[in-house]
C-alpha positions as CSV (number, residue, x, y, z in Angstrom):
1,X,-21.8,-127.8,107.2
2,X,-18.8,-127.7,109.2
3,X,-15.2,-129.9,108.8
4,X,-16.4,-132.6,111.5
5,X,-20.2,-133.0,110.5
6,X,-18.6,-133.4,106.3
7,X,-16.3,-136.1,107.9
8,X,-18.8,-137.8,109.9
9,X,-21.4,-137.7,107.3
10,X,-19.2,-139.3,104.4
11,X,-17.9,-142.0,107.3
12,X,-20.9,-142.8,107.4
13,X,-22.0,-142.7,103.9
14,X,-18.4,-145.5,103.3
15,X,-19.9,-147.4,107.0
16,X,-24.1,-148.0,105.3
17,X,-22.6,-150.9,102.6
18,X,-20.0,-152.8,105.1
19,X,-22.6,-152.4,108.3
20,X,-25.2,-154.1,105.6
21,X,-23.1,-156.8,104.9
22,X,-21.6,-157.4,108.3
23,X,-25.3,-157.9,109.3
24,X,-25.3,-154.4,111.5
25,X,-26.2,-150.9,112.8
26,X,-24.5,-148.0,112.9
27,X,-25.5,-146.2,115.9
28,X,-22.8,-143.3,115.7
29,X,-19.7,-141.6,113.6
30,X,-18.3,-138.8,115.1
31,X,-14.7,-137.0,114.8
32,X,-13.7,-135.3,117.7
33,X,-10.2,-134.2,118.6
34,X,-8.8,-135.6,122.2
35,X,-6.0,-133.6,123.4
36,X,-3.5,-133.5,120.4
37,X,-5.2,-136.4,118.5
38,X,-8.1,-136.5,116.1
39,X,-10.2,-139.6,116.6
40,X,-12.6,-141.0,114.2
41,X,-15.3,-142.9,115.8
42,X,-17.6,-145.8,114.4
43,X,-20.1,-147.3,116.7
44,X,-21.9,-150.0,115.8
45,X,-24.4,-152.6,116.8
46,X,-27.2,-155.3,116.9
47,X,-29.9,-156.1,119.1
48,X,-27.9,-159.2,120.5
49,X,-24.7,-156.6,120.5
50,X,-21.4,-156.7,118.4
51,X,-18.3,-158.8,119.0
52,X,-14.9,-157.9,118.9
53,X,-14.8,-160.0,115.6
54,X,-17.4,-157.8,114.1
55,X,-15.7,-154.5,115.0
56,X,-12.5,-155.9,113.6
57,X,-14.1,-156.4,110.5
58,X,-15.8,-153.3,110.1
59,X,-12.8,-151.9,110.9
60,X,-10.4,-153.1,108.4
61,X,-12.7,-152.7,105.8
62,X,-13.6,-149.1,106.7
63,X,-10.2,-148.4,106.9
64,X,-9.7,-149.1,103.1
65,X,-12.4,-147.3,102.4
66,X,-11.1,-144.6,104.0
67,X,-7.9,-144.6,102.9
68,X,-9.4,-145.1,99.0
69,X,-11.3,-142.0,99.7
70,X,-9.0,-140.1,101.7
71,X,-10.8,-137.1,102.1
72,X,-9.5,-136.7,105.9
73,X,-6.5,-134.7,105.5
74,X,-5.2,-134.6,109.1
75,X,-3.7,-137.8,111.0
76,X,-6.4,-139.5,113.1
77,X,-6.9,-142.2,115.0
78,X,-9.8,-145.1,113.7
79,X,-12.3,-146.9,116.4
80,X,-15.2,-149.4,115.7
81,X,-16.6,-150.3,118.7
82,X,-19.9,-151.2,120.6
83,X,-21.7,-148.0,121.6
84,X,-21.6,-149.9,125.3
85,X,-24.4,-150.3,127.6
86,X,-24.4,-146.7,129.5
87,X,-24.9,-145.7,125.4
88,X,-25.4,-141.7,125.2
89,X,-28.7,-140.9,123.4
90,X,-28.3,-138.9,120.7
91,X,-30.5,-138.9,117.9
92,X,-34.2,-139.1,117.4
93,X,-33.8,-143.0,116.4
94,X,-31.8,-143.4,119.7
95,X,-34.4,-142.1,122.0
96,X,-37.2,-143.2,120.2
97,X,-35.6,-147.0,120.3
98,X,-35.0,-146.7,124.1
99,X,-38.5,-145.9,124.9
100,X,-39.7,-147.4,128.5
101,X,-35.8,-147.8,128.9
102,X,-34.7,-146.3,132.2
103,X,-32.2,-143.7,131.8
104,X,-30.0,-140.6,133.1
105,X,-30.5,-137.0,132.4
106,X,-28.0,-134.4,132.6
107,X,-29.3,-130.5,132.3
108,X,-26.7,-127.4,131.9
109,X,-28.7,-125.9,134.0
110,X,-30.0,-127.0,137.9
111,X,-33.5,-127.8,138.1
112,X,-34.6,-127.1,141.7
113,X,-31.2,-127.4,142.7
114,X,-30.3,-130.9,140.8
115,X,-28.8,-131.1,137.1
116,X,-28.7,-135.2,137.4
117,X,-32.0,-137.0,137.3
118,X,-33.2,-140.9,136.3
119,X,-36.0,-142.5,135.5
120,X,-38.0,-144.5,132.9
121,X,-38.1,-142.4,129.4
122,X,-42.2,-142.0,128.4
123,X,-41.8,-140.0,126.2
124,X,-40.4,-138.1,122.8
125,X,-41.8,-135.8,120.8
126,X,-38.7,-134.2,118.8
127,X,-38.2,-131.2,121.3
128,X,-38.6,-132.7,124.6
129,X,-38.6,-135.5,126.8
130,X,-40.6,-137.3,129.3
131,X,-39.0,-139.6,131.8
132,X,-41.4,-141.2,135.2
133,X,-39.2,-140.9,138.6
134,X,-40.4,-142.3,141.8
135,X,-41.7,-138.2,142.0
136,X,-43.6,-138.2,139.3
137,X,-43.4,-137.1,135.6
138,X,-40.6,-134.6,134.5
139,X,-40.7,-133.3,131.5
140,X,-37.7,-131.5,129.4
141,X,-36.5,-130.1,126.3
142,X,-34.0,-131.3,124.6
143,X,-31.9,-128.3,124.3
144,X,-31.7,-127.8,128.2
145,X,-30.5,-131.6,128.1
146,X,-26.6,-131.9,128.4
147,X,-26.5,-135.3,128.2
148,X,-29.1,-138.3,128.1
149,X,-27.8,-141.9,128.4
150,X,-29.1,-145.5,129.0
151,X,-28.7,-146.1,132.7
152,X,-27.3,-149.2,133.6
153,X,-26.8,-150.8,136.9
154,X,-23.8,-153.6,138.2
């Protein structure tokens, strides 16, 4: 396991007992560094969505148990937020939860010229997905998927 999955993993083992008793989910932890800065990242939420009061309280209290713990060596920087509405789908839970959601697909690769696609996710079977465009049915897998998030329109 590497350095950032061991740091997201016990985050999020610290995050289960305060999301519990804040009365929400955690979506996402992930440690990425951002130009010269680390960046630890809760996201969290609820089916009505979070509040800033909620992230603030997450936050404090994940920050002592971080600090208790301390097992991040480096300086980094602590974020609880929302995961927002254009949230990127990355787990099984996400995309299985935003079933019959309409979203956007990014491949690495262009598919008949186009690497950006939308339409309503179908379906999800572990290795690929199934999203209905006004063409029809595309279907692919996951590992030719750059990036798959909930489209949203203003």
């Amino acid at each position: 396991m590497s350095r950032k999955e061991t740091y997201e993993n016990k985050t999020e083992e610290l995050l289960i007992p305060i999301a519990e008793a804040e009365g929400v989910e955690i979506y996402d932890v992930e440690y990425v560094k951002e130009g010269s800065d680390f960046y630890l990242r809760a996201y969290i939420d609820k089916p009505e969505g979070v509040n800033i009061n909620e992230c603030e309280r997450v936050s404090r209290a994940l920050s002592d148990a971080l600090d208790e713990k301390d097992f991040i060596p480096d300086a980094y920087i602590l974020e609880v937020s929302s995961p927002g509405l254009g949230r990127v789908l990355k787990k099984d839970k996400h995309l299985e939860k935003s079933l019959g959601r309409e979203v956007e697909v990014k491949t690495y690769q262009a598919i008949d010229k186009c690497k950006e696609f939308k339409g309503i996710l179908k379906e999800y079977d572990g290795n690929s997905i199934t999203i209905e465009t006004g063409n029809g049915n595309l279907v692919f897998v996951k590992a030719d998927i750059a990036v798959i998030r909930l489209a949203f329109d203003f």
